[in-house]
DRENMARMAR-581754 format. One record per residue (C-alpha): residue in one letter; x, y, z. Coordinates in steps of 0.001 Angstrom, whole numbers, plus 524288, in hexadecimal, padded with zeros to 5 digits. Layout:
N
AXYZ...
This chain:
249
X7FA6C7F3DF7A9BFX803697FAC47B3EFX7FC727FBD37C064X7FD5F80B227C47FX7FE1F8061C7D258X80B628027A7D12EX8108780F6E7D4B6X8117B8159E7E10BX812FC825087E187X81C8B82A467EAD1X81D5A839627ED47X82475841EB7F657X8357C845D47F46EX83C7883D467FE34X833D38305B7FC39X834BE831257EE2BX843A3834677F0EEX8427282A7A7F6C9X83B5881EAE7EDC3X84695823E47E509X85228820F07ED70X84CC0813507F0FFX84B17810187E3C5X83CF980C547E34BX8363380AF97D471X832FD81A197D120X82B0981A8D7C4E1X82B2F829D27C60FX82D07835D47CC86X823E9841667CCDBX8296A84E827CF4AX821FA859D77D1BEX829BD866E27C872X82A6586D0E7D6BCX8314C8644E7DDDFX83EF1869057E038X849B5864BE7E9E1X8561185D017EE41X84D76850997F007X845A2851957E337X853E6853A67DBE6X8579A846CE7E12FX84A06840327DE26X84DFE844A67CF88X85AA7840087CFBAX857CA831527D494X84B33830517CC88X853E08332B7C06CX85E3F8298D7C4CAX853EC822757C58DX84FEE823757B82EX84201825867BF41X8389A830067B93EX8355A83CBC7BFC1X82877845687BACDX8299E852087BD80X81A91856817C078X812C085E3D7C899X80FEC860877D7A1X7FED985A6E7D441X80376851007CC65X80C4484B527D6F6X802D584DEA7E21BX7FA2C8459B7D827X80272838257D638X807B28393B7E458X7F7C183D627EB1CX7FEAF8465B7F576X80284855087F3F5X80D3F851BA7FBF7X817B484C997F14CX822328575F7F30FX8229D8560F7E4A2X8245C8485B7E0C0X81F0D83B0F7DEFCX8243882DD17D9D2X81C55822777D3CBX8237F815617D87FX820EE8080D7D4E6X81C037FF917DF90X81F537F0C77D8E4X8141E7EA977DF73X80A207F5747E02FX7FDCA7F2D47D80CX7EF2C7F5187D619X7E5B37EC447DCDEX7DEA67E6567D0CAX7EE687E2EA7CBE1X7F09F7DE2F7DAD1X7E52E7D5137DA26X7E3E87D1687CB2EX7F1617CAB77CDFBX7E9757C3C67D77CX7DED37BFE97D130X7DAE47B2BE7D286X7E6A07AF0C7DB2BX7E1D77A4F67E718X7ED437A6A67EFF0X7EC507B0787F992X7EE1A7BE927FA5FX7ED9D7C8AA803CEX7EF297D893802D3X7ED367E47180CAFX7E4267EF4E808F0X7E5677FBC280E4CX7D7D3802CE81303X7D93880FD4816EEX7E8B880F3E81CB9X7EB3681CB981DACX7F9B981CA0823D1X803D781B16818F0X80DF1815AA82282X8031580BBB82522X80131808FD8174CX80F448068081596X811C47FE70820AFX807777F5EF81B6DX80CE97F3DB80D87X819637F03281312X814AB7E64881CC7X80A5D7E0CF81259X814637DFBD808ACX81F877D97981275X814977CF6E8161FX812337CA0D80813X804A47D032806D2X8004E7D0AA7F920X7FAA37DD977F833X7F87D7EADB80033X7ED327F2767FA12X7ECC08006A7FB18X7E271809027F614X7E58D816507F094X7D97481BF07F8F0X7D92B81D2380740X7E6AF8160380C0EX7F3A681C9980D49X7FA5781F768004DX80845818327FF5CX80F5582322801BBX81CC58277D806E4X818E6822AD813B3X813F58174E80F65X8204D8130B80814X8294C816BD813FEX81FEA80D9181BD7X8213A802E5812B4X82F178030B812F7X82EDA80408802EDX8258A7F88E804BBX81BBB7FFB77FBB7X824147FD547F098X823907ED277EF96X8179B7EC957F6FEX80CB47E5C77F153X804217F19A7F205X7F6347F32A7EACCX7EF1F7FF6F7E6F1X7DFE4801E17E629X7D8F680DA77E59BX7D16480A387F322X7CEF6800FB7FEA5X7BFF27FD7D7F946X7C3357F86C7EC17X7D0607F1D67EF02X7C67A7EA3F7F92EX7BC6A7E8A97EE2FX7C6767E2D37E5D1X7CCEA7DA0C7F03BX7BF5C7D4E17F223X7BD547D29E7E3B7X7CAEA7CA1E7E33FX7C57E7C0D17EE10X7CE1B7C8207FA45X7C8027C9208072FX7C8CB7D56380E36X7D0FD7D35C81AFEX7D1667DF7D82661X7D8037E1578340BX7CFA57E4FD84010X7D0867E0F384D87X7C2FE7D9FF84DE6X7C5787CDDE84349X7CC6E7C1A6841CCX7DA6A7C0F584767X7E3B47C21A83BEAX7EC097B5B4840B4X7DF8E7AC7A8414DX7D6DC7B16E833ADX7D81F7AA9F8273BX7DB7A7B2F681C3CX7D7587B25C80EB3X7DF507AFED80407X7DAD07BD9C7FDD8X7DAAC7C7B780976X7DCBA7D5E58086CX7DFB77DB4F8153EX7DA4D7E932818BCX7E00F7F206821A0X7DA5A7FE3A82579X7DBC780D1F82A08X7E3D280EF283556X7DB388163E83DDEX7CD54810F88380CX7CECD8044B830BAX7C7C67FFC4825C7X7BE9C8054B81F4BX7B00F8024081DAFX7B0867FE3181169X7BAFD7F5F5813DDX7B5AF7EFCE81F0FX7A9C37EBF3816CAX7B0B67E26B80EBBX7B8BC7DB9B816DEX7B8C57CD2D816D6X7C0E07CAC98247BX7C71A7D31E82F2DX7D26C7CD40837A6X7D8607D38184344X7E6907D2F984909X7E5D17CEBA8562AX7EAD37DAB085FB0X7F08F7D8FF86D7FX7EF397E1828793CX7E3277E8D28768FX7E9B47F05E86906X7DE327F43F85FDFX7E4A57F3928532CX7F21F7F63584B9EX7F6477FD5B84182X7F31D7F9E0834FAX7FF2A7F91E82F31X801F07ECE683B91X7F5567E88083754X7FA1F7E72982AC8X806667E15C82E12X8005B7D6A083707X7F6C27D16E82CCFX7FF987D14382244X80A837C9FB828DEX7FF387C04F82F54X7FB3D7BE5981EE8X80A3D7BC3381D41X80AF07B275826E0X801367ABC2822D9X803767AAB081418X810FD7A4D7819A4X80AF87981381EDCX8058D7956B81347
């Protein structure tokens, strides 16, 4: 069965101008009947070069696919290669003994975050970034310019929320890994072969909930009385210290 979360939708004239020029996988383009302009002529003539498929629609139905009424008339579904569902993620990885580790995503609200964090995950070798549909930062335009086109070849996974991708972690044997400033430094703590890494809102952290069913929390040791860093370093320093490691052995 094809796994709907394949598909990324892009809206908005110049990054969808954009996707095109760069030649990323377009599966279609929707086109609201109002949309007019030098810009949207071009769209039309690349996407038909193209050979790529353009539905001409209307103004709700693209505020619909896209979820933002600000579209300026047009969205794009693209194929992300390595985007999938959790329960495809982790039936691939059913059974398996050797060790995996993915980031999940509780309550990052900053899409530049959220796409710094995809890139760095995916340049360290991670095998999964989870991000729920609910309450974190949509991968939007901003997201993608953060990621540097990461998004595209990242090794992304898609859940409807925080709670249940934890739920189902837990069910597949993975412990449930945090950053705060109070636990065991990073560079000392053994890690388990199945750890999913949590990383929270930027002003507020984790959530209850969250925090309920965690298993561990490990710090990263912090100099000259700094309080924290931003989770997108956070990110970066765990997920190169995992990298590291999985290199020695």
């Amino acid at each position: 069965m094809t796994d709907p979360y394949k598909y990324l939708v892009l809206h908005g004239r110049k990054p969808v101008y954009e996707a095109l020029e760069e030649g990323l996988e377009i599966v279609c383009i929707h086109l609201s009947q109002k949309a007019t302009g030098e810009i949207i002529q071009n769209i039309k003539s690349l996407a038909n070069a193209k050979g790529i498929r353009i539905e001409i629609t209307t103004e709700n139905r693209i505020s619909a696919l896209s979820k933002s009424g600000q579209h300026q008339g047009i969205a794009a579904d693209l194929k992300a290669q390595r985007m999938q569902s959790l329960p495809h993620f982790l039936s691939d990885r059913n059974g398996r003994k050797h060790q995996t580790y993915v980031v999940v995503l509780d309550g990052v609200h900053n899409p530049a975050n959220v796409g710094l964090i995809i890139r760095t995950v995916t340049a360290a070798g991670l095998d999964g970034i989870i991000i729920p549909d609910k309450g974190t930062a949509k991968i939007n335009p901003v997201a993608i310019k953060a990621s540097a086109g990461t998004v595209f070849k990242a090794p992304i996974v898609r859940v409807d929320t925080t709670s249940n991708a934890i739920d189902q972690l837990i069910e597949n044997r993975f412990e449930i890994v945090c950053l705060e400033t109070s636990g065991e430094s990073l560079y000392q703590v053994e890690l388990p072969e199945r750890m999913a890494l949590v990383l929270g809102n930027e002003t507020s952290g984790l959530n209850e909930e969250t925090i309920g069913k965690l298993s561990k929390i490990i710090s990263i040791p912090l100099a000259n009385n700094i309080e924290s860093l931003n989770v997108a370093a956070s990110a970066a320093i765990a997920s190169y210290e995992i990298f590291r490691r999985s290199l020695a052995i």
